[in-house]
Each structure stands twice: as structure tokens, then as C-alpha cells.
Backbone bond lengths (Angstrom), bond angles and torsions (degrees), N, CA, C in turn:
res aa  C-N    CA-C-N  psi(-1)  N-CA   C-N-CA  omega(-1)  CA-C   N-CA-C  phi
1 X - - - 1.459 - - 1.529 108.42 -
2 X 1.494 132.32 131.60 1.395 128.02 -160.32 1.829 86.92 -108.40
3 X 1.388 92.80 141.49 1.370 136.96 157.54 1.567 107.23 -24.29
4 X 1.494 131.78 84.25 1.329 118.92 162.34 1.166 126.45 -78.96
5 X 1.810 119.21 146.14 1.595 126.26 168.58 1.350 115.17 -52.35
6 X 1.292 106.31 166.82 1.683 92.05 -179.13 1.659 112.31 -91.42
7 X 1.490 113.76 -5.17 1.325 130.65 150.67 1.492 120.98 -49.15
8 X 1.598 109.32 -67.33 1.427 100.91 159.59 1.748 148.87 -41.59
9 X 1.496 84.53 -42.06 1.053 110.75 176.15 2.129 112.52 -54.97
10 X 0.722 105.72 -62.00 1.830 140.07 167.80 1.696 95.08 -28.73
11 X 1.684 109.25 -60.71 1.227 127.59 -179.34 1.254 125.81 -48.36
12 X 2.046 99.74 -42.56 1.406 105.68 179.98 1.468 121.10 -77.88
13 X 1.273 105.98 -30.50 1.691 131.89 -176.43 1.438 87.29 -52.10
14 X 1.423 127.14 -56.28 1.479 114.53 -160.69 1.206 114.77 -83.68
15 X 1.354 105.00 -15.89 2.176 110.42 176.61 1.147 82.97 -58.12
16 X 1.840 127.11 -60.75 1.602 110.26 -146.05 1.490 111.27 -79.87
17 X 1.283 116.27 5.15 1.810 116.43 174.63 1.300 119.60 -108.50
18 X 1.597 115.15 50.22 1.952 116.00 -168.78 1.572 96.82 -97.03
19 X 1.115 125.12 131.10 1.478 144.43 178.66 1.054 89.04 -61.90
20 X 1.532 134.68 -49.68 1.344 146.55 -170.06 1.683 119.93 -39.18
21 X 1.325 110.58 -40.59 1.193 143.37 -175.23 1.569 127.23 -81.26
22 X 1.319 130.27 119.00 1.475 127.29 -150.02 1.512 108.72 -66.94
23 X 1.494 97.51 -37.76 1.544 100.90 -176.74 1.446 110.90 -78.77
24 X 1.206 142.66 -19.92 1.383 139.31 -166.82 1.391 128.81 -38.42
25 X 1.260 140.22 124.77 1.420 116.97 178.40 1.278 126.45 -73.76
26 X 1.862 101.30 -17.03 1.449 92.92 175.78 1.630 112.81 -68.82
27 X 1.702 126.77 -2.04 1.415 98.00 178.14 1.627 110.42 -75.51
28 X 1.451 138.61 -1.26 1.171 139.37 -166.12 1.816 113.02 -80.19
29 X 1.293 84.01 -39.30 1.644 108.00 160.41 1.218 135.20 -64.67
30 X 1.111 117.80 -35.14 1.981 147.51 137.72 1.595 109.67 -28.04
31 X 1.745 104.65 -56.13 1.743 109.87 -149.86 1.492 65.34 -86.88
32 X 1.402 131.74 -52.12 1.450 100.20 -159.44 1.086 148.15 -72.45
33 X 1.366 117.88 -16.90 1.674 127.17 164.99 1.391 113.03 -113.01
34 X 1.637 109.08 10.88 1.469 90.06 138.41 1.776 131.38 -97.45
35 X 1.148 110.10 24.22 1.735 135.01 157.20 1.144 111.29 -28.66
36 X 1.374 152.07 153.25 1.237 129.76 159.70 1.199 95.49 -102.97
37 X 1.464 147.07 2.86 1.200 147.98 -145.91 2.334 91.20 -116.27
38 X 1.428 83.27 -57.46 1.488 85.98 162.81 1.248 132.26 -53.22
39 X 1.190 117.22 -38.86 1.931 124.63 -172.24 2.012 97.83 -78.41
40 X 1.557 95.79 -25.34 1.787 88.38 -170.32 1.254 99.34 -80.46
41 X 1.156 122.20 -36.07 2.118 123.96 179.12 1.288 91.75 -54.81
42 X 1.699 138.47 -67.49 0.981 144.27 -152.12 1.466 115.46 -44.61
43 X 1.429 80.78 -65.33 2.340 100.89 172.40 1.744 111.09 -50.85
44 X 1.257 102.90 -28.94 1.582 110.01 -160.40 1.797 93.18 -78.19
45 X 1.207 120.03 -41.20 1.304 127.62 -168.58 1.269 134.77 -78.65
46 X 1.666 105.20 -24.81 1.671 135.99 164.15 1.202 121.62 -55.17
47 X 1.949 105.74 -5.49 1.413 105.45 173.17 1.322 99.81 -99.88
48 X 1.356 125.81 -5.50 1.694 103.65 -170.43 1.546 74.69 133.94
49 X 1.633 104.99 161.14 1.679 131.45 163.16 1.295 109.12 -63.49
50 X 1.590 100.89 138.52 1.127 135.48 176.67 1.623 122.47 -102.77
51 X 1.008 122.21 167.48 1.560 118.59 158.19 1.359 104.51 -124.63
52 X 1.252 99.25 154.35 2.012 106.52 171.37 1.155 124.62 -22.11
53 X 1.484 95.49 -52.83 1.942 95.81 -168.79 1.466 98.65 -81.38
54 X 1.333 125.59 -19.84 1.874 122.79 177.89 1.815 88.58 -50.11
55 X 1.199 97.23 -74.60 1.565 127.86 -146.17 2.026 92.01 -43.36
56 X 1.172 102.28 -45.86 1.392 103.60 -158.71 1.708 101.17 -84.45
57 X 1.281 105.06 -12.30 1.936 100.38 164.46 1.605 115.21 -95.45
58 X 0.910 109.17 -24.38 1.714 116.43 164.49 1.410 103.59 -74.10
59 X 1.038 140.15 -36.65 1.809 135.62 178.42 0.984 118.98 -93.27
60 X 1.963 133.23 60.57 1.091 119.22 170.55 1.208 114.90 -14.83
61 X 1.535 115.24 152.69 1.371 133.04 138.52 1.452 103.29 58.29
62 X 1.508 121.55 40.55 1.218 126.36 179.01 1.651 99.13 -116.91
63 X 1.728 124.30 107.81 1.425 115.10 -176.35 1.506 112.34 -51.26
64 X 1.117 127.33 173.88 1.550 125.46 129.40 1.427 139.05 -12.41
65 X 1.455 83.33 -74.77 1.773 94.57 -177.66 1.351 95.94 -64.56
66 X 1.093 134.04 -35.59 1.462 119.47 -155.64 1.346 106.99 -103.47
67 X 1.104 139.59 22.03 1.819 165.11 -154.39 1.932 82.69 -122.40
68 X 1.685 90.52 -63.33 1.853 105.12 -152.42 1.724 91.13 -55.73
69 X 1.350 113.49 -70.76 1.611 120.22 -139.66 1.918 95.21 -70.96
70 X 1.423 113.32 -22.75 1.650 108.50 -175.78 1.757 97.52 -80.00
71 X 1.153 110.67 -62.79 1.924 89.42 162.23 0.974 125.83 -28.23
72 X 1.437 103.18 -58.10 1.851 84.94 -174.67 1.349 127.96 -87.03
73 X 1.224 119.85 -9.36 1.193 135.58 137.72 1.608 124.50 -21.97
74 X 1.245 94.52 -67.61 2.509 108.08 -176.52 1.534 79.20 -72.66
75 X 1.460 142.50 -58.05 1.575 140.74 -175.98 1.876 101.89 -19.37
76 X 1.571 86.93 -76.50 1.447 88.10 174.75 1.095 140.21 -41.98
77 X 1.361 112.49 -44.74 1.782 142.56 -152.12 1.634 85.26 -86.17
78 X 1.770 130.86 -15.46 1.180 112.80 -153.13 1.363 141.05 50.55
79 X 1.552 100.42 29.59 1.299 118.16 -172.53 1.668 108.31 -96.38
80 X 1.668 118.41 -21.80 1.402 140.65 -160.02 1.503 95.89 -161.28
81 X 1.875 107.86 133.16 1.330 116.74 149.74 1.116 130.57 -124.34
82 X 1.113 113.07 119.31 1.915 130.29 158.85 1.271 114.67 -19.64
83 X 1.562 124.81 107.34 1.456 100.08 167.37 1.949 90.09 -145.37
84 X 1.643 90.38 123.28 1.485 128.58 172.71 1.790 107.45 -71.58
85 X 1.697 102.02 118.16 1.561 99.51 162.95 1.470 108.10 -127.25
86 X 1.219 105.85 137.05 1.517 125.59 -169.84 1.668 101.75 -61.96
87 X 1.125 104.59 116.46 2.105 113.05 -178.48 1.664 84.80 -171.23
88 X 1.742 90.51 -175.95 0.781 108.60 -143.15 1.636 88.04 -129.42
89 X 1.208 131.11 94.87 1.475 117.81 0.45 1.564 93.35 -92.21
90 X 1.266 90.37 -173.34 1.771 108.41 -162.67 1.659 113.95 -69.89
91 X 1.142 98.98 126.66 1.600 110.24 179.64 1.450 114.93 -90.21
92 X 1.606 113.73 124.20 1.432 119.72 -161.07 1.411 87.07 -128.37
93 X 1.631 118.66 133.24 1.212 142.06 -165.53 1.520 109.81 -135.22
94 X 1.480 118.74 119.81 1.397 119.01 175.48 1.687 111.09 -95.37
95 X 0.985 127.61 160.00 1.265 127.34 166.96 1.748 110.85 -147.60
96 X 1.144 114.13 149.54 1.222 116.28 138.02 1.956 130.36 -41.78
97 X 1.516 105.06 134.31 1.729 106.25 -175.57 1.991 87.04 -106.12
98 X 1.274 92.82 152.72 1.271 94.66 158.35 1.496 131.20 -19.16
99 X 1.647 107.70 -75.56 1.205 118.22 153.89 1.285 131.70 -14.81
100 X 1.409 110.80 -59.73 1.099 116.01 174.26 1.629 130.18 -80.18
101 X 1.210 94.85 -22.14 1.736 110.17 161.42 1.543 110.32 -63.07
102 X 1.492 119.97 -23.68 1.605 111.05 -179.85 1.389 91.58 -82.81
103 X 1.082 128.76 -33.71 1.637 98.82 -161.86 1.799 119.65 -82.96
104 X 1.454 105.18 6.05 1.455 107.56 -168.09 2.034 110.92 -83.03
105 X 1.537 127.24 -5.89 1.113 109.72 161.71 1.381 102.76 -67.43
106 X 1.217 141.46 -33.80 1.165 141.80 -160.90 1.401 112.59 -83.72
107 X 1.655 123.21 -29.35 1.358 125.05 -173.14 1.640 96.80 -86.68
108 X 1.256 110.85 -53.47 1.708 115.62 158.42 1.205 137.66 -29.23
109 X 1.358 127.51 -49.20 1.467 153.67 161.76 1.646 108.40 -53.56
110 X 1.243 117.74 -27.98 1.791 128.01 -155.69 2.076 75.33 -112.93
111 X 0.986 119.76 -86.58 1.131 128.84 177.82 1.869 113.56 -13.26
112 X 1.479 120.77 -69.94 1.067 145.41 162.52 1.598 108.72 -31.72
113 X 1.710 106.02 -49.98 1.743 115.77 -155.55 1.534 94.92 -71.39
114 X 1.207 107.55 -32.00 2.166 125.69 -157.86 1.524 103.73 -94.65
115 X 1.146 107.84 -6.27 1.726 106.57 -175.05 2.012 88.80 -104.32
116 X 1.533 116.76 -38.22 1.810 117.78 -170.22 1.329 93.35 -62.37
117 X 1.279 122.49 -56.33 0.764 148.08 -130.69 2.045 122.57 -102.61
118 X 1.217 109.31 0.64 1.404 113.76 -174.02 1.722 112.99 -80.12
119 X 1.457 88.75 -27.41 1.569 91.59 -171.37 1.728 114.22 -74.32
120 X 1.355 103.57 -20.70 1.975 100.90 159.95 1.353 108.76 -79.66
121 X 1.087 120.77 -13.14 1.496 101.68 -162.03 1.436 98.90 -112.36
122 X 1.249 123.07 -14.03 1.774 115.90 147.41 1.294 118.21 -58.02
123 X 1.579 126.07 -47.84 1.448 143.25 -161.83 1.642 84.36 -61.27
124 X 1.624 125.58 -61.25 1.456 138.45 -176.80 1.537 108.32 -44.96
125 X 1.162 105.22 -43.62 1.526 101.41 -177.46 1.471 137.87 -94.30
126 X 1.624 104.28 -3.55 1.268 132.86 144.59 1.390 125.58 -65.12
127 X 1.324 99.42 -35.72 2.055 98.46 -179.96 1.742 92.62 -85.24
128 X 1.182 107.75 -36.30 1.380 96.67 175.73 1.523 145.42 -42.66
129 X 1.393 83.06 -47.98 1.695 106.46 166.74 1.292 114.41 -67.19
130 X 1.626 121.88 -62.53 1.401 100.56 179.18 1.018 134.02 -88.08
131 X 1.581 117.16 29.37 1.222 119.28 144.34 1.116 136.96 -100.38
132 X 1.209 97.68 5.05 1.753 120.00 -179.11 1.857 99.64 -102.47
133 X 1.533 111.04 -24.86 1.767 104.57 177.11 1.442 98.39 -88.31
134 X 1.365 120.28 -18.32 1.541 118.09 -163.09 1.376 99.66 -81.72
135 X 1.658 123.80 -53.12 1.931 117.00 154.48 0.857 130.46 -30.54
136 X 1.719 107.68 -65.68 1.416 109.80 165.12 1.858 125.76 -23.24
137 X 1.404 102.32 -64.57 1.395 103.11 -168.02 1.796 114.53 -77.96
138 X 1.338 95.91 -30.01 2.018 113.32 173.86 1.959 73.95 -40.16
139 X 1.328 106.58 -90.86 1.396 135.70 -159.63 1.533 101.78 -27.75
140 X 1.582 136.47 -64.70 1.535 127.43 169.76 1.201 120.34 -56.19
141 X 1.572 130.50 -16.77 1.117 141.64 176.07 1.820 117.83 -67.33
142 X 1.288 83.16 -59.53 1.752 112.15 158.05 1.232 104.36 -24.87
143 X 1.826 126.48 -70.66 1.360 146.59 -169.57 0.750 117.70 -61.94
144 X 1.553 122.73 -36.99 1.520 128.08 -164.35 1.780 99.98 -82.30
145 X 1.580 100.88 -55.72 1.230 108.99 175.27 1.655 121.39 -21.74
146 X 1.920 92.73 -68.77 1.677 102.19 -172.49 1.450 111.48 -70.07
147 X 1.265 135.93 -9.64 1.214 129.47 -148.01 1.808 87.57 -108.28
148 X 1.384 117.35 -25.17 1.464 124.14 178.97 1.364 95.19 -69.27
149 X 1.650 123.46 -57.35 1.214 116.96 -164.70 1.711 114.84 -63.94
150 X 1.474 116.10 -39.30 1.970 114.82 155.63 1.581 120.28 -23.05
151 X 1.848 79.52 -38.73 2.068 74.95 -144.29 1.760 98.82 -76.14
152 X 1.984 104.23 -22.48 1.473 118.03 -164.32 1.422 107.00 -65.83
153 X 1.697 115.82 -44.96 1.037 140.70 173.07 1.626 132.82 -51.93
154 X 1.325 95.54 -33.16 1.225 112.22 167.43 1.418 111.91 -88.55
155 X 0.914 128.33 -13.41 2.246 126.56 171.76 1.435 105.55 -79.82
């Protein structure tokens, strides 16, 4: 096996990290902050630590379970850390990690684009539909039509 530069080396690291690619790990990283459940913890946290019950009144319509397992989830990912203070009862504090502080121009920027931006893409998804019910029905109409003319044809 020959001796790679540390240039080369650099080169290969990035062949083996293509989003492009089924196996990649960076797509796991992809599914995960593109979450919508993830990007709202994220935003919620950029102000400073939270506790559970903060987090879960700032996140409409965010269950429990699904509050619990996406924490611990960024926990893992090192995206958010847990930090326990001994009281009575015990005070559990999320924060942003470094890590996770880099990715917020980017969760911000996406965040920002979907808030300018919803009111075309309702307008889009309204023409969408009724032109997709208006085919739809052209299209059974179509059926009914020819299937009358079989049945006429055949008497």
C-alpha cells in the first residue's frame, strides 16, 4: 500500500463523505436537521438554555415523546447538552454545544427563507391542487364518456 500525502489523504476523506452516495453517513445528518421538530429545538435554544417545560411551551404542538426522543437525539448527535442541577426537584437544562451553535446560520437562514416565503408556496400549492382535481375529473369524465360510447355501440 503506497505512502499517501496528507493532501491526498484530505481528498480521500471527502470521496468517502458524498451525500450523493446511499451509504454515506453524512445523509443521517441530512434526515436529521432536516426534522422540523429538530430545527424548532434548535431556534428555541439560540437564545440561551432552556428547560423541558420552557422548550415544550415555546414549541407548539410538540408531544412529549417527541420533545423527549429529539433531545436526546441532538444530546447524542452533540448537537445539545443536558446539564442536571441537584434541587429540589431536579433542574434539567438544555443548551446548545458548540457544534451545534455552528450549524444555526444555516438552521436560521432555512428558518427565515420558510417564514418570507410561505405565502408563494401556499398560492403554489393551491394552483396545484386544482389542477391536479381539475385532471383528475377531465380524466373520469374521459372514462365515463368512452365507456358510454362501448356500451352505445355495442346495442
Amino acid at each position: 500500500m503506497p505512502t499517501l500525502t496528507a493532501g491526498q489523504r484530505r481528498e480521500a476523506a471527502r470521496a468517502e463523505y458524498d451525500a450523493f452516495l446511499a451509504a454515506c453517513p453524512s445523509r443521517q445528518v441530512l434526515d436529521r436537521i432536516s426534522d422540523k421538530w429538530v430545527t424548532l429545538i434548535l431556534v428555541a435554544l439560540a437564545d440561551g438554555s432552556h428547560r423541558y417545560s420552557d422548550l415544550s411551551r415555546i414549541i407548539a404542538g410538540v408531544s412529549q415523546k417527541m420533545l423527549t426522543q429529539t433531545l436526546r437525539v441532538l444530546e447524542r448527535d452533540g448537537l445539545v447538552s443536558r446539564t442536571m442541577t441537584a434541587a429540589v426537584p431536579v433542574r434539567v437544562d438544555y443548551a446548545l454545544t458548540p457544534l451545534g451553535e455552528s450549524l444555526m446560520p444555516a438552521v436560521n437562514a432555512i428558518k427565515s427563507w420558510a417564514e418570507e416565503h410561505i405565502a408563494e408556496i401556499e398560492a403554489s400549492r393551491a394552483g396545484y391542487d386544482r389542477r391536479s382535481q381539475s385532471s383528475q375529473r377531465n380524466g373520469a369524465e374521459s372514462r365515463v364518456q368512452a365507456l358510454s360510447e362501448t356500451l352505445a355501440s355495442s346495442v
